[in-house]
N, C-alpha and C positions, 0 to 999 in steps of 0.2 A: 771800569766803573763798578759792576758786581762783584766784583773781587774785594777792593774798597769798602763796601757796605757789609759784604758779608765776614771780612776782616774785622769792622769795626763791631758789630753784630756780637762775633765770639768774643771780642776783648771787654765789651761790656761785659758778656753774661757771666765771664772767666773774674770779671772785678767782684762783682756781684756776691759769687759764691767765695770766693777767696777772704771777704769783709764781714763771712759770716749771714746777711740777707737770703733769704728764702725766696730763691723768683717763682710765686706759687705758679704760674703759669705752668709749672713743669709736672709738679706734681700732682694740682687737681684734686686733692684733697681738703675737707672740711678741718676745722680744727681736732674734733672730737673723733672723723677716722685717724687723724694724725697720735694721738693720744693711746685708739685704741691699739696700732699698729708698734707703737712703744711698752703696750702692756703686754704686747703676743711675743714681742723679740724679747723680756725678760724673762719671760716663761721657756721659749726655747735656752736658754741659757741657761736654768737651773735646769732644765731634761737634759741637756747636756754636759750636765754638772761640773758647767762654767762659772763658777759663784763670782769671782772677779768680772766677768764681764757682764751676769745679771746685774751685779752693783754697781757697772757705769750705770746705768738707765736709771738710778737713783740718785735723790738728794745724799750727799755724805752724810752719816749719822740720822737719818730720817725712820721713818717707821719701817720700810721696805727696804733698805741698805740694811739694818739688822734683821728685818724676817727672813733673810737670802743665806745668814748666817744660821736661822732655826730651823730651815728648809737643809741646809746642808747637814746636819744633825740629825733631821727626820730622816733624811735618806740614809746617812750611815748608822743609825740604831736599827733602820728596818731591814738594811741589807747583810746584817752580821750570816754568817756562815753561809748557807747555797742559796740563801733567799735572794731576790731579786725585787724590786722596785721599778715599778714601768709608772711615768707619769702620763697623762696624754694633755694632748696641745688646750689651752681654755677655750671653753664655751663658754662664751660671749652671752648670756640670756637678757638680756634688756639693752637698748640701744646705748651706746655714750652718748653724755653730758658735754659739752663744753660751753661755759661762761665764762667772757670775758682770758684771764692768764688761768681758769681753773677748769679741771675736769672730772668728770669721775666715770667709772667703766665698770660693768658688771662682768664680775668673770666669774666662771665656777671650775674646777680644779677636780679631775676623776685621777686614783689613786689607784692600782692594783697592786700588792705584794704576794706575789709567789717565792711559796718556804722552800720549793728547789725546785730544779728543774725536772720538768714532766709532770708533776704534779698539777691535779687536775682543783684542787683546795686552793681558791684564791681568794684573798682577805683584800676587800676596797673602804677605801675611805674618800668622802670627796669632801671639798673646802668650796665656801661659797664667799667672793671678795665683794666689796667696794673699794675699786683702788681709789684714789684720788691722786691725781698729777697739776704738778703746776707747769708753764709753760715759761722758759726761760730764754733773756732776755739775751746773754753770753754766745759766744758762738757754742756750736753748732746753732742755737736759736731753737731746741726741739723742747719734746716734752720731758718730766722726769718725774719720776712715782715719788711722793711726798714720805 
């Protein structure tokens, strides 16, 4: 009989997930941590200068599917000859939004370029965002930067 139940158990929650639905149960997540955790994985994806894969986590053609394209640009005008370009992970300075399918995330963006290695001359720039993401309705069901 427990074997039954807990049979039936996994083949719901395996239906669940397979149809796309988010059984939040699992994650325990707010809408707006779910949002921010979509703006941290596209960030790891440009420092990893994954540009394809930062641009899954976008709308196609949206504001942030082409800034992944301006970011890839910045990196490679900054990194000509022995320079080097270290981005670091965003700080989050103001809690996320989320209303209703919309969000918005305060992220600020710290920049280092070193013109070679060992050099103790390091030139920063930081960037300060309002991302904005909408929440979509398709499978996977997550967020995507507008």
């Amino acid at each position: 009989m427990k074997r039954k139940v807990l049979t039936s158990f996994f083949v719901v929650l395996l239906i669940l997930i397979l149809t796309g639905c988010e059984p939040h149960f699992l994650d325990g997540l707010e809408d707006a941590d779910c949002a921010k955790e979509t703006v941290y994985q596209y960030w790891v994806a440009i420092i990893n200068r994954q540009y394809e894969l930062a641009k899954f986590y976008c709308i196609p053609d949206g504001i942030w599917y082409n800034k992944t394209d301006e970011w890839e640009e910045y990196i490679k005008d900054n990194s000509e000859g022995e320079a080097s370009v270290l981005i670091y992970l965003p700080y989050f300075y103001k809690p996320a939004e989320a209303i209703e399918n919309n969000a918005i995330v305060y992220a600020e963006i710290f920049v280092d370029i070193i013109p070679f290695p060992g050099s103790c001359i390091i030139n920063g720039d930081n960037f300060e965002y309002e991302v904005e993401l909408i929440k979509q309705n398709h499978p996977p069901g997550g967020w995507e930067l507008k």
